[in-house]
C-alpha positions as CSV (number, residue, x, y, z in Angstrom):
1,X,-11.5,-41.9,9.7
2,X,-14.6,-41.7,11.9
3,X,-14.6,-42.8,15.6
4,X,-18.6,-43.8,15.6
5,X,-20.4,-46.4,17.0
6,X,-19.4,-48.6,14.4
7,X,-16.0,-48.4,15.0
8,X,-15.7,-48.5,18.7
9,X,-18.1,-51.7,18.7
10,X,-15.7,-54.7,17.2
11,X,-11.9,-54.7,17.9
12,X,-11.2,-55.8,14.6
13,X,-11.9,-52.4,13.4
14,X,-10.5,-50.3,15.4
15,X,-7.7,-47.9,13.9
16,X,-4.0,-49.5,14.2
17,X,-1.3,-47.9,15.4
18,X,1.4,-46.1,13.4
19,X,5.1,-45.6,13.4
20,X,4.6,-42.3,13.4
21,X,2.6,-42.5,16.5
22,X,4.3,-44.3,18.4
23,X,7.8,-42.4,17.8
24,X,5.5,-39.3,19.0
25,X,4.5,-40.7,22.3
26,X,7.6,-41.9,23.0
27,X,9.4,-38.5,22.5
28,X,6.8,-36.8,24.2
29,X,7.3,-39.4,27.2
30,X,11.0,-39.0,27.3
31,X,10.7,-35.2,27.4
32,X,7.8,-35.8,30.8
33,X,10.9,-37.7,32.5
34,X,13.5,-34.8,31.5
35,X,10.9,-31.9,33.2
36,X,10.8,-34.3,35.6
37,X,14.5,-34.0,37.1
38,X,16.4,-36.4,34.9
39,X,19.5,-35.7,33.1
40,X,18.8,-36.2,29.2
41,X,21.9,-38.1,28.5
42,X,20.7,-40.6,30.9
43,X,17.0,-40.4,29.2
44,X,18.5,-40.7,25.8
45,X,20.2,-44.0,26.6
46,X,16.9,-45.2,28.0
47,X,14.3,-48.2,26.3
48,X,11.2,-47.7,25.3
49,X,10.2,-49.8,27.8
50,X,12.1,-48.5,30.6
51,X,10.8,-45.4,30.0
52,X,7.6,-46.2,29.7
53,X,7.4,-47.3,33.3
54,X,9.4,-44.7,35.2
55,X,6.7,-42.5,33.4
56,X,3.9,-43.8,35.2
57,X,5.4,-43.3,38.5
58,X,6.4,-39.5,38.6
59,X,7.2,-39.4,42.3
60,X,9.5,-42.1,42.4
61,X,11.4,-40.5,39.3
62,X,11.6,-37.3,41.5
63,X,13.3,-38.8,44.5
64,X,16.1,-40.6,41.9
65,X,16.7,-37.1,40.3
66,X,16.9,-35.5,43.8
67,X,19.3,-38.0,45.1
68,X,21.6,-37.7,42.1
69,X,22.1,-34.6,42.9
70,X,22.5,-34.4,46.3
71,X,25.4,-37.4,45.4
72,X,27.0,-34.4,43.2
């Protein structure tokens, strides 16, 4: 499927998302939070959602991960 003018000029058709997609992003997001200091487990428990939002603040996930393990 093209990405044209056409397309990208009315909403009603623009490409829906798929399954498959959205699994994708969502592992890859999960994986961002892992390199990012947190222990998998606790990722792996995670929402979509939750996930979704500690993604888009990367410094605040790094002081969490720090402080865990300092706590340990």
């Amino acid at each position: 499927m093209g990405t044209g003018r056409t397309l990208r000029k009315e909403s009603h058709v623009r490409p829906c998302k798929t399954p498959a997609g959205k699994a994708r992003k969502s592992k890859a997001q999960r994986a961002r939070l892992v390199k990012l200091g947190m222990a998998e487990e606790e990722v792996k428990l995670m929402g979509d959602e939750a996930v979704r939002v500690l993604v888009q603040r990367p410094t605040v996930v790094k002081k969490l991960a720090a402080k865990k393990t300092a706590a340990k």
